[in-house]
N, C-alpha and C positions, 0 to 999 in steps of 0.2 A: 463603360467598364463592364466587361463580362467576365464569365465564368472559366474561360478560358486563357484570358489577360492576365486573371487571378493565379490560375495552375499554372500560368508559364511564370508568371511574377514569383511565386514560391518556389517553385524549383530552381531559379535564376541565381535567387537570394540563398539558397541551403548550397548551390555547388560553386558559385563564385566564379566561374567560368560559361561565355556564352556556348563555346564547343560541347562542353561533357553536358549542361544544359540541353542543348540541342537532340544530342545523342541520347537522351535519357528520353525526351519527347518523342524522339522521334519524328524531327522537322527538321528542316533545311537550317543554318545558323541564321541567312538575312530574315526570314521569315520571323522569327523568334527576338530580332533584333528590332525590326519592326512594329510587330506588337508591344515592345516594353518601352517603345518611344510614343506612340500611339497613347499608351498607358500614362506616361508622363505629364504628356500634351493635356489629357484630360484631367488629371490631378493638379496641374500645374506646379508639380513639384520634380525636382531632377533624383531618380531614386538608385541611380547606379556610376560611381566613377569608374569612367574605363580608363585601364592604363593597360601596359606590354603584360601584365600577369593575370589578367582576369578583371573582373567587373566587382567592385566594391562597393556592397549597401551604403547607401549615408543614412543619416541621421533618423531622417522622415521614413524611409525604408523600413529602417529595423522597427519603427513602429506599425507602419504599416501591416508587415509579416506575422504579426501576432493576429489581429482582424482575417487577415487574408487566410491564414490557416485554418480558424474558423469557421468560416464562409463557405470553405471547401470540401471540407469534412462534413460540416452541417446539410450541405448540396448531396454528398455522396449517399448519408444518412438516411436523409430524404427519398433519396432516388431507392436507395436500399430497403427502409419501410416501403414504400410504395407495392416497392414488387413482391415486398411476406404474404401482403394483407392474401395474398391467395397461391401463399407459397408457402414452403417451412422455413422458420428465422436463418437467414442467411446474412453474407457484411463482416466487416471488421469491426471485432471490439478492443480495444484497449483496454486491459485492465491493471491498476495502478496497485502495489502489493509491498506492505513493509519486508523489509529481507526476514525476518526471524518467523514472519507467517509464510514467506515464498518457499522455505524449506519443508515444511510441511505440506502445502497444499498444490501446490504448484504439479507434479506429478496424475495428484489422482483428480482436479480438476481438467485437466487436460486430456487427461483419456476419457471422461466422464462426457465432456461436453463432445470429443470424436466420436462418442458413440452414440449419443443424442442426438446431436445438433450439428451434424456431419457439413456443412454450409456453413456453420461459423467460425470463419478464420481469426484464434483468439489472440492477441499480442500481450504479451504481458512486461510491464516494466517496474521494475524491482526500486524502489528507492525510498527512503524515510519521508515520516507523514507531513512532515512541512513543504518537501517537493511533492510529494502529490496532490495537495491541497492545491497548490499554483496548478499543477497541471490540470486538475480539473477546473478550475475559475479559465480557465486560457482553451480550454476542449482538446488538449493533447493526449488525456485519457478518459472513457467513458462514465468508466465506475472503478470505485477506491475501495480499499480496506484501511480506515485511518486510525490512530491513536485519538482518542477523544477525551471529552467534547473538544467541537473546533468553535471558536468565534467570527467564523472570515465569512462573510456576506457572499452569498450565490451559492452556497454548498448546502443537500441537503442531505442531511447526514440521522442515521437510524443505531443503534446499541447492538451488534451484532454477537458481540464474543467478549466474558469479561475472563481476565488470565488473572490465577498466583504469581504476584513476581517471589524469584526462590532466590538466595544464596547457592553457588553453584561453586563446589569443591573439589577438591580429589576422592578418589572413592575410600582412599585407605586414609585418609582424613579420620583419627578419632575424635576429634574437638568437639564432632556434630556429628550424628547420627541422622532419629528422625523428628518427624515434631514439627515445631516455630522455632524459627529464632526472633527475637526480637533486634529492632536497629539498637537501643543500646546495648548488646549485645555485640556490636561490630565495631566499637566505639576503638577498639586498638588492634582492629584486623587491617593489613595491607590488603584492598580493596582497585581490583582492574575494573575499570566502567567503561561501557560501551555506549555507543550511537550520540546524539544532541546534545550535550545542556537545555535543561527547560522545557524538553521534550522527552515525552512517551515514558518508558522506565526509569532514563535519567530523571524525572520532572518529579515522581510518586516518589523515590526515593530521599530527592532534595528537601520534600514538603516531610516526609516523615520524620527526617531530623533534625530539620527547622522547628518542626513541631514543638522537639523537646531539648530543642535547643542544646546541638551536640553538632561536632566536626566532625567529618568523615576522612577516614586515612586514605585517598586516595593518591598512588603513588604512579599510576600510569592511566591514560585515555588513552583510548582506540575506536576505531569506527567501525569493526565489524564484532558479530560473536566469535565467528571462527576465530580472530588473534587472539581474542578475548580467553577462548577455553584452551591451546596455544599454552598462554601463559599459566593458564592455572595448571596445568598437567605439569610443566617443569616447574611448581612451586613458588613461582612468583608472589601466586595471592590466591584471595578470591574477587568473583566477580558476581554481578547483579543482574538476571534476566528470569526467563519466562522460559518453564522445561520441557516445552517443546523443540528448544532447539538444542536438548542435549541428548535425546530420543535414545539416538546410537549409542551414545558411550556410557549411559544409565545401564544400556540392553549389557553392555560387555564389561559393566563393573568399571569404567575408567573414570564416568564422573557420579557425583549425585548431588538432587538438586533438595535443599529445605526448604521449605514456605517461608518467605519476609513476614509477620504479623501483620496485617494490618495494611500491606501494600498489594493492589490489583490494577492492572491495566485493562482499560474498556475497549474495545474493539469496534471500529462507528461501520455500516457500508454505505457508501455515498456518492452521489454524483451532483450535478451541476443544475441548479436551477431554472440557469439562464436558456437551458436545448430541453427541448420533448426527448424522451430516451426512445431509440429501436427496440424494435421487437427482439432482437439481437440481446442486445440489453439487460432488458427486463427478464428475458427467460434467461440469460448466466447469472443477473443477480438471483434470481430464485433456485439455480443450482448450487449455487453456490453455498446458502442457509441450507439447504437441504446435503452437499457433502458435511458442513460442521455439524448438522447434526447429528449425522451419523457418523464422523470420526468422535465427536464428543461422548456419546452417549454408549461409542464403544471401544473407548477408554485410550484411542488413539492421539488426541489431545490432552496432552497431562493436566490435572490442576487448571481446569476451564469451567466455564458456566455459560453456555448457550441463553439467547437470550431471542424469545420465541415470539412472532406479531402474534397480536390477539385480534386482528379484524381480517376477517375477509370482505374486502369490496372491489365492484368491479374498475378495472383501471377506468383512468378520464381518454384512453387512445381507443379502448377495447369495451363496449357496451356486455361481452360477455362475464360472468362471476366467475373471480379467478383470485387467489391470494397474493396480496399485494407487499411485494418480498420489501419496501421501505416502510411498513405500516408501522405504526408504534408499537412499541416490544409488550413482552412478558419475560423476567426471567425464570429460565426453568434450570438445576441443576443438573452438567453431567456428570458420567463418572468420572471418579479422581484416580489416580493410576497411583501418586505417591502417597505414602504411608502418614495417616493421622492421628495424630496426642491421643492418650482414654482419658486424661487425669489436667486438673489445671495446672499442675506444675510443672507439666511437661508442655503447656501451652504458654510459659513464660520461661522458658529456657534459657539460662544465661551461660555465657562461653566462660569455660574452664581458666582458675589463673594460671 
């Protein structure tokens, strides 16, 4: 079994067709037919039904394709470190991005790193932190921005960025101004909730009213923010998130966001235990802390707290002294962009009958 058996095996198994397969490698189809019987012979297991429509993984296969992904990526990795050590970081990174951060950062990351690091081809996949967790444990992404702490074994996960979650309304809303609101305070508000159960904002929100032991009116779920503010512009409700993703309609008066009391979401950056990181890697993760802190600190992240390593030591890849962007944090406060209480009873705000 080689490296190559591996790449024609994973490509076999993602297009389900020997042809478009073939065509994609660019080899002959018996060639390609060849090696995955080869491949079989030596596993001793049969990993493709063929029939009139294309070639269908079994069972042993689809297990297979997870390793085998790995392997190859890990190889490419490899082959890609190898050739920095006297090059500038170059290779594909994956990077794995909750959607409510991807609106934000996604932009000036990308120009940041094209003008840096002009050889790092950056991929970015957008998905909530319980898929990217998987996808780091499995090597489908490099490095994550996850909702934290995580419990899942092989992830090594660092305090990147902690958020206000806010109550998020119409702007002509007089009910709330500025200030806190407290959750018993929402206690008979029509409430639209975005993203997981048990997860992320959904999760800090659950435990605050558990807390004090109180029901929430929640009259619709949805999966993203954008449905989410959608509904609150035509009056539906409100809704529960983090004010950077209302950025734009704060700027034009359509929505405004108030601080939850007492609820924050942690921001982890993290990757995979089980792979050495590239060069690649390690320097997006360290642009990365260095855009939040300078979107933080210059008020372009609403209601955040950057959350700064305190050690510089040299990596274990790189014998040179260099800041090591997973080190254990310090929190340092940014600036807050939305408007805060002077008085406590405007720190205990309760909603109007």
């Amino acid at each position: 079994m080689d490296l190559r058996q591996l790449r024609y095996f994973v490509t076999l198994a993602r297009q389900r067709s020997f042809g478009r397969a073939a065509e994609i490698l660019r080899i002959a189809q018996p060639a390609l037919s060849r090696q995955i019987k080869l491949l079989e012979a030596e596993l001793g297991i049969r990993l493709f039904e063929r029939t009139i429509r294309g070639a269908s993984p079994t069972a042993e296969a689809l297990q297979l394709l997870e390793r085998a992904m790995f392997i190859v990526r890990y190889a490419e990795q490899t082959k890609a470190e190898m050739q920095a050590l006297r090059q500038v970081p170059r290779g594909t990174v994956s990077l794995g991005l909750p959607p409510a951060l991807a609106q934000c950062l996604s932009v000036p990351l990308v120009r940041r790193v094209a003008n840096i690091y002009p050889e790092i081809n950056l991929r970015l996949v957008e998905e909530f932190s319980p898929s990217l967790e998987t996808k780091l444990t499995s090597g489908q992404v490099d490095l994550a921005i996850i909702n934290g702490p995580t419990s899942l074994p092989g992830i090594d996960a660092h305090p990147l960025l902690r958020e206000d979650i806010c109550v998020i309304l119409p702007f002509s809303d007089e009910r709330l101004s500025e200030g806190l609101i407290t959750v018993e305070a929402l206690a008979n508000v029509p409430l639209i909730l975005t993203g997981i159960p048990k997860f992320g904002i959904r999760l800090e929100l659950e435990i605050a009213a558990s807390r004090i032991k109180q029901d929430l009116n929640v009259i619709v779920e949805v999966e993203s923010i954008a449905v989410a503010k959608k509904l609150v512009l035509d009056g539906v409700g409100w809704t529960v998130h983090v004010a950077t993703t209302i950025k734009e309609e704060i700027a034009a008066q359509r929505l405004k966001a108030v601080v939850l009391e007492g609820c924050k979401l942690e921001r982890f950056l993290a990757t995979s235990i089980g792979r050495p990181q590239s060069r690649a890697t390690r320097v997006l993760a360290d642009s990365i802390r260095t855009l939040v802190r300078e979107l933080t600190t210059g008020g372009d992240l609403a209601n955040c707290e950057l959350i700064e390593p305190v050690e510089i030591r040299p990596s274990c890849q790189n014998s040179s002294s260099q800041t090591n962007p997973f080190e254990q944090p310090n929190a340092v406060r940014g600036k807050t962009v939305l408007a805060k209480p002077t008085s406590t009873d405007e720190n205990h705000r309760r909603m109007p009958s």
